[in-house]
C-alpha positions as CSV (number, residue, x, y, z in Angstrom):
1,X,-9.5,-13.7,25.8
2,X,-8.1,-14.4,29.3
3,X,-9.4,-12.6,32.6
4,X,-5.5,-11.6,33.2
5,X,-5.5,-9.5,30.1
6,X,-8.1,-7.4,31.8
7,X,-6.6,-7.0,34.6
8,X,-2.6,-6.8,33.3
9,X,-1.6,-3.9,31.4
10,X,1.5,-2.9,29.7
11,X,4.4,-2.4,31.7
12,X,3.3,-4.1,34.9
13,X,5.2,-5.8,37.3
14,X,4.3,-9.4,35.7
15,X,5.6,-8.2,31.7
16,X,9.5,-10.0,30.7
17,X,12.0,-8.0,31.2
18,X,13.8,-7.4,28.4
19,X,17.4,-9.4,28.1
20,X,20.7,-8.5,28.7
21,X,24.3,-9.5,27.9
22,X,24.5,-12.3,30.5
23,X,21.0,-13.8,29.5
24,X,22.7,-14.0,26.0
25,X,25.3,-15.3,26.3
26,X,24.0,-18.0,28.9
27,X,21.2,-18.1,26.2
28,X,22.8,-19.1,23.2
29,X,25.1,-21.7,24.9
30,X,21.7,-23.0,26.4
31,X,20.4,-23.7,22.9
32,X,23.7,-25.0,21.7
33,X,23.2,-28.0,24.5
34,X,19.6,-28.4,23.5
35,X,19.4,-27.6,19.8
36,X,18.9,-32.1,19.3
37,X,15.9,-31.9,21.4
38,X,17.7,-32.6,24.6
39,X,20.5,-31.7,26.9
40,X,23.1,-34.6,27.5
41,X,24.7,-34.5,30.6
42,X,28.1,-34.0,29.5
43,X,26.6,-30.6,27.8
44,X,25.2,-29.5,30.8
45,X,28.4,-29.8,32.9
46,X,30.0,-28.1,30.3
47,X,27.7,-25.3,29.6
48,X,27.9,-24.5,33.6
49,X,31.8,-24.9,33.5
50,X,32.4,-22.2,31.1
51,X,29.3,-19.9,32.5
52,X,31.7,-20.0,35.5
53,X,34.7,-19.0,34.2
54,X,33.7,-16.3,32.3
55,X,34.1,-12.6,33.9
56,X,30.6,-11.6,32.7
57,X,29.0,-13.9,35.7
58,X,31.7,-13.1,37.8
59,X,29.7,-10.5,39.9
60,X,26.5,-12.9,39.7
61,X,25.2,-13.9,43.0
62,X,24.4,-17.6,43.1
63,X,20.7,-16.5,43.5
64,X,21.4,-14.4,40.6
65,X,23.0,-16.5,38.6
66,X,20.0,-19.4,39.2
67,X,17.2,-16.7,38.7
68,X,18.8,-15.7,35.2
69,X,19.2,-19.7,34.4
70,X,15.3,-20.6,35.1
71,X,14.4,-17.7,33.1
72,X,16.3,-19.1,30.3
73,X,14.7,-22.5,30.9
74,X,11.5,-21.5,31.0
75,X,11.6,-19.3,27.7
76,X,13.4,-22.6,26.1
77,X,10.2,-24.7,27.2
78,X,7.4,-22.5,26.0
79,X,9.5,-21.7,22.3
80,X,12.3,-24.1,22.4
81,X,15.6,-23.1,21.4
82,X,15.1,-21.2,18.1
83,X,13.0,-18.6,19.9
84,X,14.7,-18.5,23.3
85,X,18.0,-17.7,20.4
86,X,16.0,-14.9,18.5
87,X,15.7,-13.4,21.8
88,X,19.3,-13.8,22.8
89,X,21.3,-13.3,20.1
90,X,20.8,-9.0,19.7
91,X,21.9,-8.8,23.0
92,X,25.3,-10.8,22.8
93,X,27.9,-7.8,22.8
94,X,29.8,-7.5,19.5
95,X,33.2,-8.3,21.3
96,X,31.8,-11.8,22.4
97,X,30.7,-13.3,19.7
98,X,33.2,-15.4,18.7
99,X,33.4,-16.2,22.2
100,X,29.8,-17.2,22.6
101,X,30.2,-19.0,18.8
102,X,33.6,-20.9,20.0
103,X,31.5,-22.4,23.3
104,X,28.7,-23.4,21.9
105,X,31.1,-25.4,19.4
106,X,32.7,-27.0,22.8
107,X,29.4,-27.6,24.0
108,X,27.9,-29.5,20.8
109,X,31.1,-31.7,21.2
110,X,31.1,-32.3,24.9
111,X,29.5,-35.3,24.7
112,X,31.4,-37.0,21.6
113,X,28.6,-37.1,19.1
114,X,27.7,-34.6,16.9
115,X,24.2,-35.1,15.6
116,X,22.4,-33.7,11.5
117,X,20.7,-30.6,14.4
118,X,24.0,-29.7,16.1
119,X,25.5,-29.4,12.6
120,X,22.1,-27.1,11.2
121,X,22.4,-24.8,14.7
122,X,26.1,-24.0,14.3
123,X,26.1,-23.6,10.9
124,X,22.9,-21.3,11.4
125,X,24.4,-19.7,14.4
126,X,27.7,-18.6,12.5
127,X,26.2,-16.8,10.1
128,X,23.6,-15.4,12.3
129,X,26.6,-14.2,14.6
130,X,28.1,-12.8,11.6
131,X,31.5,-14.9,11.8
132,X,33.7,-15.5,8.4
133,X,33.9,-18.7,7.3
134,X,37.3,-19.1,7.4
135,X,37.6,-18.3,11.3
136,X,34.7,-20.1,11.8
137,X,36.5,-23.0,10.5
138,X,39.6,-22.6,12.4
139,X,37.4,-22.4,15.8
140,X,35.4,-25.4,15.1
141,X,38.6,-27.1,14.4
142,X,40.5,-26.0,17.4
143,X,37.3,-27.0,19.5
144,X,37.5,-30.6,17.6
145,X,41.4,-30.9,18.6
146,X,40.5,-29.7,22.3
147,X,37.6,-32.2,22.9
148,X,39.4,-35.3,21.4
149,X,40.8,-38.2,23.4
C-alpha cells in the first residue's frame, strides 16, 4: 500500500479525467502509429497532419491541443497501445468511425511498410469499430491507392 492512497480519495483533484471525443479520436490514431512497438517518423507527421485538419481540434488551443497529446502519451507508456485503445475507442462518436478507421489505415501506410502488428491492429480495430468488411475493404484500398508512389 502506498502513503498516497491514504491521503487520495476518490474524486480528487489528482484522479484521470475520464475521455472525451477528441482524446479518442487522437487516441486511436496514436495507437495506429505505435501498434509495431514504435512510432516512425513518417507516422508521426502524419498522425499530426490529419489531427490538424479535422474540425474536432479546430477550437483546440495549442496548449490544449499539447495537454490532450501528453495525456495520450503517457497512458500509451504505462499500458501501451491496446489499453490506451480500450480506453479510447467508447468514446469515438458513432459518426466518426469510419473516419478514425480510414486514418489510422493512412497512418499504418505512411511510412511504406506495413508490418504482421499493423495488419493484427487494423484487422482488430475494424471489427472492434464495428465496420463491414466489405467497406472496410474498399477504405483500406483507397488508403493503399492514396499512399502509393
Amino acid at each position: 500500500m502506498s502513503l498516497f492512497d491514504d491521503v487520495l480519495e476518490e474524486g480528487s483533484m489528482f484522479q484521470e479525467q475520464p475521455y472525451g471525443p477528441h482524446e479518442g479520436y487522437a487516441g486511436v490514431l496514436l495507437c495506429a502509429s505505435a501498434c509495431d512497438g514504435h512510432i516512425a517518423d513518417d507516422e508521426g507527421q502524419a498522425l499530426f497532419l490529419i489531427l490538424g485538419q479535422k474540425k474536432l481540434y479546430q477550437r483546440l488551443s495549442e496548449q490544449q491541443f499539447s495537454t490532450l497529446f501528453d495525456r495520450l502519451l503517457g497512458q500509451l507508456r504505462r499500458g501501451g497501445p491496446e489499453k490506451l485503445l480500450e480506453k479510447c475507442l467508447p468514446v469515438v462518436p458513432p459518426e466518426l468511425k469510419e473516419s478514425v478507421f480510414a486514418n489510422a489505415v493512412d497512418i499504418v501506410l505512411s511510412d511504406g511498410t506495413v508490418e504482421e502488428s499493423e495488419k493484427e491492429f487494423i484487422d482488430s480495430l475494424k471489427l472492434k469499430l464495428e465496420i463491414d468488411d466489405q467497406r472496410a475493404k474498399t477504405i483500406v484500398k483507397v488508403m493503399v491507392y492514396k499512399n502509393h508512389g
